[in-house]
N, C-alpha and C positions, 0 to 999 in steps of 0.2 A: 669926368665928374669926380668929384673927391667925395671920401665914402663917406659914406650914413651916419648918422648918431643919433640913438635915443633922443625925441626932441624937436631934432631937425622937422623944416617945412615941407611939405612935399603935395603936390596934388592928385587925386584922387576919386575915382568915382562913388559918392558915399550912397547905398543903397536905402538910406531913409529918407535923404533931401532929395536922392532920385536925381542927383548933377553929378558934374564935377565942381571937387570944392580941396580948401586947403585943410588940411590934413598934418597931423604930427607923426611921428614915426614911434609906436610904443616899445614892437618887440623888434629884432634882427635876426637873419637867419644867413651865413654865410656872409654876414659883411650887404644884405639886402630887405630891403625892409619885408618885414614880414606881417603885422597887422599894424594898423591905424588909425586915428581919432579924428574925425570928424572936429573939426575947430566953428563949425556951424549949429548940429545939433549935438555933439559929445558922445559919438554914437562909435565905438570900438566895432570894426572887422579888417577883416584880413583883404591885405592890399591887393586891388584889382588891376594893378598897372594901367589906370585909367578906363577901362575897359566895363561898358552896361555890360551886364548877366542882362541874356538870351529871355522876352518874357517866355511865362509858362503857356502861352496861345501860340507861341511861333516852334516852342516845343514839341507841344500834340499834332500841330499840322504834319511837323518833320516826320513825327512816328506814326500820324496814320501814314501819309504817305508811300514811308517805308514797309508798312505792314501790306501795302496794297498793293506794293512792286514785287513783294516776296509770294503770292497769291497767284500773281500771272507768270505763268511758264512761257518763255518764249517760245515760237514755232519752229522747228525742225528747219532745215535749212531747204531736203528736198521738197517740202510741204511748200514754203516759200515761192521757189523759183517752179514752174510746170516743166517737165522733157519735153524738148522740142516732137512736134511730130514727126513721122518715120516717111518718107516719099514714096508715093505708091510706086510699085516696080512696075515696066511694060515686057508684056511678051505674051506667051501663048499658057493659053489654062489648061490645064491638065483634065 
């Protein structure tokens, strides 16, 4: 792909249309676009390589989730498995 330039077309996921849409390239950063205009609503952010942001409902699930697994201790390993029982010995009782 031949690089970038202020300008250029590019697509993008614009977080207020809530799609993908076409996009300009405002700033560069290494020769990569780095934010971007919305050519639908006019709406400048920083280029998301096509990619929706995570909503904030799929966020909280994650961290209660994770708060929930840091809560439960796992069980001990002999706790887990029981010793086999011992076989009664035969012979004479003292």
């Amino acid at each position: 792909m031949a690089d970038l330039r202020l300008g250029d077309e590019i697509d993008d996921f614009c977080v207020k249309c809530k799609r993908v849409t076409n996009h300009a390239v405002v700033s560069l950063l290494n020769g990569a676009a780095a934010k971007v205009r919305c050519r639908t609503c006019y709406s400048d952010h920083d280029f998301r390589h096509e990619q929706a942001p995570p909503s904030k409902k799929d966020l909280k699930k994650a961290a209660l989730f994770n708060e929930v697994l840091t809560t439960v201790a796992p069980a001990p390993a002999e706790e887990a498995a029981p010793a086999p029982a011992k076989p009664a010995k035969k012979g004479k009782k003292s």
